[in-house]
Structure formats: structure tokens, C-alpha cells
C-alpha positions in Angstrom: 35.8 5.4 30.3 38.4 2.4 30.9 37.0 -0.6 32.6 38.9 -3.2 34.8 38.2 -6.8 35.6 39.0 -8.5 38.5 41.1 -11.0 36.6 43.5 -7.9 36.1 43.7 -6.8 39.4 44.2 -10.4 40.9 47.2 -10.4 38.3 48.4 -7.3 40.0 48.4 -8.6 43.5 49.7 -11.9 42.3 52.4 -11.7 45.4 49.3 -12.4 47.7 49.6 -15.9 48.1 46.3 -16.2 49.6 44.5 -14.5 46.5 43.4 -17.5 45.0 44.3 -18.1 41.4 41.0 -18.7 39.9 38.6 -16.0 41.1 36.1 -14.6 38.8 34.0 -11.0 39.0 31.8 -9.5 37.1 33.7 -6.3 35.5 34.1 -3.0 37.3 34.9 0.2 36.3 37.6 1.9 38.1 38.5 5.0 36.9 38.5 9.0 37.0 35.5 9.5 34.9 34.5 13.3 35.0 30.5 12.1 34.7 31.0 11.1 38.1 31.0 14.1 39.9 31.5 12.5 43.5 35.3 11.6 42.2 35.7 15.2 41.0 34.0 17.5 43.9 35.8 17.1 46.5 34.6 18.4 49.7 35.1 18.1 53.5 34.6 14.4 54.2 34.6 10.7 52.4 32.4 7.9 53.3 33.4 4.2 52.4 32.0 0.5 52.7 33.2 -2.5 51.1 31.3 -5.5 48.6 32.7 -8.4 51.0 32.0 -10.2 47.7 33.5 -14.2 47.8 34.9 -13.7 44.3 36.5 -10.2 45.1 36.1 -7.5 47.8 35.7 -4.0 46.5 36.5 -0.8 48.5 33.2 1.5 47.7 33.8 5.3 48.0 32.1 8.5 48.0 32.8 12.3 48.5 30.3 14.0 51.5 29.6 17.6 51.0 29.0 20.1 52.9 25.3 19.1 53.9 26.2 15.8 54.7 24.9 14.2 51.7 26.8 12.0 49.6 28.1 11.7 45.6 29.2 8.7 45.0 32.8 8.1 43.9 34.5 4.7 42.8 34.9 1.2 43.2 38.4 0.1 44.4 39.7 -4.0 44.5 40.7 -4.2 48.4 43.5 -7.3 47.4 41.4 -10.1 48.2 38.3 -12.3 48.7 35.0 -11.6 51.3 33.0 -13.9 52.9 30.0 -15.1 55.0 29.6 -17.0 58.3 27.3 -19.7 58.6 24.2 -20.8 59.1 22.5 -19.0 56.4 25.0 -16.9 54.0 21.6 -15.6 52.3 21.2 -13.0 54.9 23.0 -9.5 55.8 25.3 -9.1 58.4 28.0 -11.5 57.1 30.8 -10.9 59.5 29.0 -10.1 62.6 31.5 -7.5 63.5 32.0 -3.9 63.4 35.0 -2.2 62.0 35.8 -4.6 58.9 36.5 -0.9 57.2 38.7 1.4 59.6 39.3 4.8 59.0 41.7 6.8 61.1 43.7 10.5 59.8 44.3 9.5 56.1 44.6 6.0 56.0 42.0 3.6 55.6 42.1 -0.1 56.2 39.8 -3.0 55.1 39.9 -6.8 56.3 39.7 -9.5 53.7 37.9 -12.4 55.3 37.4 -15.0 52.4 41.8 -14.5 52.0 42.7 -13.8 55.2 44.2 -10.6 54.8 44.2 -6.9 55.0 44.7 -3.8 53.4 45.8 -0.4 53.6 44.8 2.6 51.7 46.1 6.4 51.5 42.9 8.7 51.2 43.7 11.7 48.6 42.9 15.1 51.2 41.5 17.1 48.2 39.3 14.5 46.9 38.5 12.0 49.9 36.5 9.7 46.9 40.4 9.2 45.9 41.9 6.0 47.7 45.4 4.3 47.0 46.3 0.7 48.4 49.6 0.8 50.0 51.8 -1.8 49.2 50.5 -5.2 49.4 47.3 -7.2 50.6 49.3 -8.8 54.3 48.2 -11.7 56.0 46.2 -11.3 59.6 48.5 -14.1 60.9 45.0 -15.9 62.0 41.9 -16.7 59.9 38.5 -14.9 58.9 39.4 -11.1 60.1 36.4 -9.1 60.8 37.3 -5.7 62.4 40.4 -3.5 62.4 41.7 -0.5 64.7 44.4 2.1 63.9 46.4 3.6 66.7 45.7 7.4 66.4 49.2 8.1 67.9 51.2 5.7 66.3 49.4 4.7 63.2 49.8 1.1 64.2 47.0 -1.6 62.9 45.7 -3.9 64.9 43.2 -6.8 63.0 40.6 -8.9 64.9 41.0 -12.7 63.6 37.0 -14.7 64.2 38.0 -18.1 62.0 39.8 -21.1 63.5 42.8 -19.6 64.3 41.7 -16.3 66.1 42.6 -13.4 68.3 44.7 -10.3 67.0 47.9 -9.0 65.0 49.4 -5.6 64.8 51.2 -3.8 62.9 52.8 -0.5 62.0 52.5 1.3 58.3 55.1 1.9 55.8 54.3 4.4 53.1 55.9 2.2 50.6 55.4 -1.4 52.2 52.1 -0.9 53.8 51.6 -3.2 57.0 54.3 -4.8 58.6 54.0 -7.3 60.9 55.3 -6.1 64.7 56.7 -9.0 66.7 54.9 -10.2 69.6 51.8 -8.9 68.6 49.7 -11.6 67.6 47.9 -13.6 70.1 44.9 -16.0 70.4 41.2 -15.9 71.8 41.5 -19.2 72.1 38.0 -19.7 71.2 37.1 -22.8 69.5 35.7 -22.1 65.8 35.6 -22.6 62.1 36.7 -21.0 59.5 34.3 -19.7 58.4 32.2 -19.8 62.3 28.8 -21.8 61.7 27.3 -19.1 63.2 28.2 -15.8 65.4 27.9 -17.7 68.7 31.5 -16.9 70.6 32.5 -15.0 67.9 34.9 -11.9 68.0 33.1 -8.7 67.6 35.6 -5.7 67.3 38.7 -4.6 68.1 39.9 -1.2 69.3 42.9 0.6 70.6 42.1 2.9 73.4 42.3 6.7 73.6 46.0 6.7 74.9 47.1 3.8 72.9 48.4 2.2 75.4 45.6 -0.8 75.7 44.1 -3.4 72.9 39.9 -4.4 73.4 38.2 -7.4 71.7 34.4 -8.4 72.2 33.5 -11.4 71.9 29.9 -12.7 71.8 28.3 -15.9 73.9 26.1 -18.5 73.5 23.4 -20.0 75.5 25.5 -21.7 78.8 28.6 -19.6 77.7 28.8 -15.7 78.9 30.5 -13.5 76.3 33.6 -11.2 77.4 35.9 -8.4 76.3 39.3 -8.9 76.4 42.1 -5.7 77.2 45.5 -6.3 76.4 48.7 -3.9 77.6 50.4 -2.3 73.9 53.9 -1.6 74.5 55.9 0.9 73.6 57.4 -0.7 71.0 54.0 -2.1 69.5 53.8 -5.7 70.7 51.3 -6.8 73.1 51.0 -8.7 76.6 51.4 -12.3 76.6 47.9 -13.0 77.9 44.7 -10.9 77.9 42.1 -9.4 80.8 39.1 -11.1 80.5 36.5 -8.4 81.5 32.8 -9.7 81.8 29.5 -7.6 82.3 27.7 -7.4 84.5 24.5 -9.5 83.4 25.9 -9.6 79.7 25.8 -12.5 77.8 26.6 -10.7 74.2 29.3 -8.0 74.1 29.3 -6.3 70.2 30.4 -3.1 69.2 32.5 -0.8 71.4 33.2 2.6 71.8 35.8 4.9 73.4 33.8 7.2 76.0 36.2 10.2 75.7 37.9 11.8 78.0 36.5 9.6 80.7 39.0 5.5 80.5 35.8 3.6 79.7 34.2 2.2 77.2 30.4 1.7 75.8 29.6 -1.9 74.7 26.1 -2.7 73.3 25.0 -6.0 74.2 22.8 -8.2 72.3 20.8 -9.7 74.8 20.3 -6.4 77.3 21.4 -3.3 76.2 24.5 -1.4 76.8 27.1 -1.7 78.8 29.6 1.5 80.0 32.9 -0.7 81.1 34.7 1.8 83.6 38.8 0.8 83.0 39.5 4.2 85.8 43.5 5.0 85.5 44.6 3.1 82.6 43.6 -0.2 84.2 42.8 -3.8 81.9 40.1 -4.7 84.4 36.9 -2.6 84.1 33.7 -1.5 86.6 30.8 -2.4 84.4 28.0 -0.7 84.7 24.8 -1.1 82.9 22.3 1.5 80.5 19.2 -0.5 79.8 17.9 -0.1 76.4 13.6 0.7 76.7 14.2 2.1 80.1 13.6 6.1 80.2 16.7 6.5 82.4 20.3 5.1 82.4 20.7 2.9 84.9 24.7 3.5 87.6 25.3 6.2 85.0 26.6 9.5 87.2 29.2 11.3 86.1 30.3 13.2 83.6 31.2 11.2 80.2 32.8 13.7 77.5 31.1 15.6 74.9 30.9 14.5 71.4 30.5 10.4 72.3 27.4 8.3 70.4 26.8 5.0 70.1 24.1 3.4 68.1 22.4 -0.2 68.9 20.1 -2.1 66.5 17.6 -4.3 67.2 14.3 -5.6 65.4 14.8 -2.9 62.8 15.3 -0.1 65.1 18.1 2.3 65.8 18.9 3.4 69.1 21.3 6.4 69.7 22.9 7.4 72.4 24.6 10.4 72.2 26.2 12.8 75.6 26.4 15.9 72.6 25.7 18.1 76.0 29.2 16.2 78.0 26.7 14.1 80.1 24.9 10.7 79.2 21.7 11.2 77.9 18.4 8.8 77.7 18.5 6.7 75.0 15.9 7.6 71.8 14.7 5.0 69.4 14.0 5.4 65.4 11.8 3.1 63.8 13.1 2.3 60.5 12.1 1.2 57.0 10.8 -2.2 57.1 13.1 -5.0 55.9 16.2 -2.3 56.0 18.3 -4.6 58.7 20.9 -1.5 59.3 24.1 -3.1 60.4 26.7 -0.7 60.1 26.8 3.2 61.2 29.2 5.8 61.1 28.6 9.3 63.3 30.2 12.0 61.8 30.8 15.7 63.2 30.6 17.5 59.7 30.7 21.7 60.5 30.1 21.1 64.2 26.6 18.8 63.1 26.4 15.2 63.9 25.6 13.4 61.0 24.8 9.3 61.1 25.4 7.4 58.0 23.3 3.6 58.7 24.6 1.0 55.7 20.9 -0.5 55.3 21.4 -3.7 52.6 18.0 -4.7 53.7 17.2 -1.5 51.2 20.2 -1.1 49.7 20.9 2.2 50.7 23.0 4.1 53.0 20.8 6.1 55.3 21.8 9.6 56.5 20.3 11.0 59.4 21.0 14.3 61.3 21.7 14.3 64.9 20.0 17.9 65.9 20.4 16.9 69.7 20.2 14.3 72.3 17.2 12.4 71.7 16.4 14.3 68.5 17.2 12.4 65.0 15.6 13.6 61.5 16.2 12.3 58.6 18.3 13.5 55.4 18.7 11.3 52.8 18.7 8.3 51.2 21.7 7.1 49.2 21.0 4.0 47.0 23.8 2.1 47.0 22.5 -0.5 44.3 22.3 2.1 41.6 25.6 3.4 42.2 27.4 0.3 41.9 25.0 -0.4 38.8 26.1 2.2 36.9 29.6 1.0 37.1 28.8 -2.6 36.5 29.6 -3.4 40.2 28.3 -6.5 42.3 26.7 -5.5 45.7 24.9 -8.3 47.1 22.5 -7.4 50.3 23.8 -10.4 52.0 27.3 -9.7 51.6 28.1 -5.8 51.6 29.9 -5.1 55.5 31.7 -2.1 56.9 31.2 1.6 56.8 33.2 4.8 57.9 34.2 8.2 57.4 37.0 10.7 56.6 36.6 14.7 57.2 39.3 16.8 56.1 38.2 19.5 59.3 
């Protein structure tokens, strides 16, 4: 077996002038060891989540087989540092965001927030555990990125900035260069933070292209006497962006987080801290939505009446429960809730449609473990497995720290 350190890999990506010169990391092994069967299996799917360590952010891999469950693969340096927002860095849920690790076709792309840059990786289709950065660690143009989108059409990248300088930046992919910047692409938030934020109050949450490519949506949270909002910008044709956003506000919402495309139907679901869930109705390709509103602990959705797409889920977290919402039978369904371990604090999930089965993979640092649940119907959750994420990065000497670790998602081959 042939180990790595971090001081090697830094010396690699020494053209990253925001990879600072002096970072240390405990070493890491990084290589095609045939003991490790999830980096010689194969199978239909890969599952990946990232270290978000200070001292060096490392891509974590594994191949998913054809239950669902997972073998884990390697350990790969994303080309830069992680970090952790304020007040207290002890606990999980460093960047308050969802999609710091973006997966879209074969290409995979992670945010660096400590360096203020991203990557992109090429994910090997025979052995998804397989991952291959793509030229060079790129600057988000703003500071403290936290979530990234890829275009499903174009390819294009899109990164979520939540430091001082924030908002977005796109940009398309070269196979030898990696990200390139797109002109007039990046714009501001123009929210007043730090870098890092002292806390998640008006923060950026995630960013995401919509179905037809054609629109650019960013959360952002509030704060006690100021109402959080999602923002909808036009893409272009030729990649850039509108000058200024659409400032969309739900109904009620003070906290806008995660979002998710509601297939087949222009809208979008938004869980919101403070209430629930919001469905955000954008009709005909419009940048100003209908909002709606789904009450999480009610027994029915609430202005929810029409037909939604199959295959959508959502999940919303709160006080160490997991709340799905999934339409697998092409209407919105009541809401179920899943108590979970205690002291897990899930706060990242991937749902996954492995062999026509919904599987939900919930990155737990609370318990260090990835949790895997299957999705039998609407409403109807059992659980698979348990994937300790502290032994496998043990056995390689890897550092995963509970309060650090950010980010999962998924690749399937089908």
C-alpha cells in the first residue's frame, strides 16, 4: 500500500494560489489497494461526502451495490481547505447549506470553503469509487462557497458564495481545464456577512439550476426582524446570468434551506426552518413564484392540488427527526416522520432510485455514520444499514471530525 500526505498533494496543486502554503494533515492513504473491495467491485451507483477539514478537504468515496448498501472506496484531496461558520465550530453542520458536494451524469463537484474554491471530478463508470480531479482547484470569484449546481443540459457549474463577498459564479467544464469562468455570471446577494458568517443568520443556503436550465435559485435564510428569500435569476443561452435577481419570499417563511426541483410541474419544494415546507409555484418559466405552504405535523398538505410528478422527495430535519416527503405515486403525499438515533444530528441526505427502489442515504456525524434507509412507499421508511464512516476513514489513517464532515450525494450508472 502507498500512502500520501497532504504536504504532497498541496505541492501538486501549488498553481492554487489560495491553497495556503503551510497546511498540515495527518497522512492519508490514497490508493488502489485490492483489500479494499469497495474500489474494486464496482456496481451500479457511487456515494460521496467530503472531510471539510481546515487543514485539507478530502473527497470520501464508496461503491453502492446492488442492495443499496455501501463498500467503502477512497479518500481523494479535493484542492483545498474546509471550514466552519461561527458561533460554535465544535458542532456539525459547518456550512449550513446543502449541496457543498454536487453530483450530476459523471462529474462531480465539491466547494472548498476554507480556500475559496472549487473542484471538479470525472467519476470512473465501471467503478463509481474511482474519482479524477479535472484540471485545477478554480476560485468561486466570492468567499466561503457552500453549495454547487450542475446544469444537466449544458454541464455548466454554478457555485453559491455565503462569506463576505457573496452570491454566485458559473461556469462551463473543460475535460482538460476543468471549470472556466463564464463572463457575466457572477453576481452578489448583497447580504452583509463575514467570512466566515458568525452564524447562519442570512446566510445562503443552496443553489440550483432548474429543470430546463434556463433559471438560477439561491435560498437564503433570515433572522429574527429580517424575512429570508429565494432568489431566481434568467441563464442565458450563452451561460451568463441576469444582471439583478427575483427576490421570491414565502408566504409566512422566515428560513428558506434546501430546495428541490418538483418535476415535471416549474416549481420548487423549499423546507423552511421555522414552519415547514414551502412548494414555490414559478408556472411557465417565470422568476416570480405562487408559494404555497405543506405544514410539517399536520396530517394533510395544506393549497397542495394538483398533480406534482412522480419520483420527487424531499427530506426536512428537525430535533433529530427526518421527515420525508415523497409523491412516488405522481401526487403529493402526507408527510411521515422517523425518529432517529439520539445525538445522530442528520444533516445531509441523498434519495436515490437504485433498480426502480428509493433508497435514502442520511450523513449522521452525530454517530458517525451514513444511514441508509429504504423508501418502500409514501409514508413507509425501514431501515437498511448503517455505514460507519469513522472506521472507514480509520483504516486509511483519515481525519473525519463530526463537527466538520459536510455534503453527500450519489452516482448510478442506470
Amino acid at each position: 500500500m502507498h500512502c500520501i500526505t497532504l504536504a504532497l498533494a498541496l505541492s501538486a496543486a501549488a498553481l492554487v494560489s489560495a491553497a495556503p502554503a503551510n497546511a498540515k494533515q495527518n497522512p492519508i492513504c490514497n490508493t488502489q489497494d485490492k483489500n479494499r473491495p469497495g474500489l474494486t467491485a464496482g456496481g451500479p451507483g457511487g456515494i460521496y461526502w467530503m472531510s471539510n477539514e481546515p487543514n485539507g478537504n478530502f473527497v470520501f468515496t464508496a461503491n453502492i451495490d446492488a442492495n443499496g448498501k455501501m463498500l467503502f472506496g477512497d479518500a481523494v484531496y479535493a484542492g483545498g481547505n474546509g471550514a466552519h461558520m461561527g458561533p460554535d465550530t465544535s458542532k456539525p453542520n459547518p456550512l449550513q447549506s446543502q449541496g457543498s458536494v454536487k453530483v450530476v451524469n459523471d462529474k462531480l463537484v465539491v466547494v472548498n470553503a476554507g480556500s475559496d474554491t472549487a473542484s471538479i471530478f470525472q467519476i470512473d463508470f465501471q467503478n463509481p469509487a474511482f474519482i479524477r480531479m479535472i484540471g485545477q482547484p478554480i476560485s468561486t470569484q466570492g468567499n466561503f462557497p457552500v453549495s454547487a449546481t450542475i446544469d444537466t443540459k449544458t454541464g455548466n457549474v454554478c457555485i453559491l458564495n455565503a462569506g463576505e463577498n457573496n452570491g454566485v459564479s458559473c461556469y462551463s467544464v473543460d475535460l482538460k481545464k476543468g471549470l472556466v469562468p463564464i463572463q457575466n455570471s457572477v453576481r452578489s446577494l448583497n447580504l452583509k456577512l463575514k467570512t466566515p458568517p458568525e452564524n447562519p443568520d442570512n446566510t445562503p443556503s443552496q443553489i440550483l439550476f432548474s429543470d430546463d436550465g434556463k433559471r438560477l435559485f439561491a435560498s437564503v435564510k433570515g433572522s429574527k426582524g429580517n424575512t429570508g428569500f429565494v432568489a431566481v435569476w434568467t441563464v442565458n443561452d450563452d451561460g451568463s446570468l441576469s444582471p439583478d435577481f427575483e427576490k421570491n419570499v414565502p408566504n409566512g417563511g422566515a428560513n428558506p434551506a434546501s430546495l428541490t426541483v418538483v418535476r415535471g410541474a416549474d416549481a420548487l419544494m423549499n423546507t423552511d426552518i421555522g414552519k415547514g415546507i414551502n412548494i414555490l409555484d414559478f408556472g411557465n418559466g417565470s422568476t416570480k413564484a405562487k408559494t404555497q405552504d405543506l405544514q410539517i405535523g399536520g396530517e394533510h398538505p395544506h393549497g397542495v392540488g394538483r398533480v406534482l410528478g412522480c419520483h420527487e422527495e424531499l427530506l426536512h430535519r428537525s430535533q433529530g427527526l427526518f421527515s420525508f416527503v415523497a409523491n412516488l405515486s405522481c401526487l403529493l403525499k402526507p408527510h411521515q416522520q422517523y425518529p432517529q438515533k439520539k445525538g445522530s444530528f442528520p444533516i445531509d441526505q441523498e434519495v436515490a432510485l437504485l433498480d426502480g427502489k428509493d433508497t435514502a442515504y442520511l450523513l449522521s456525524p452525530g454517530a458517525m455514520t451514513i444511514q441508509i434507509l429504504a423508501l418502500k412507499a409514501p409514508g413507509d421508511a425501514q431501515q437498511l444499514d448503517d455505514f460507519d464512516i469513522a472506521k472507514a476513514a480509520s483504516n486509511i489513517g483519515a481525519t473525519l471530525n463530526a463537527a466538520n464532515i459536510q455534503g453527500i450525494n450519489a452516482f448510478f450508472t442506470g
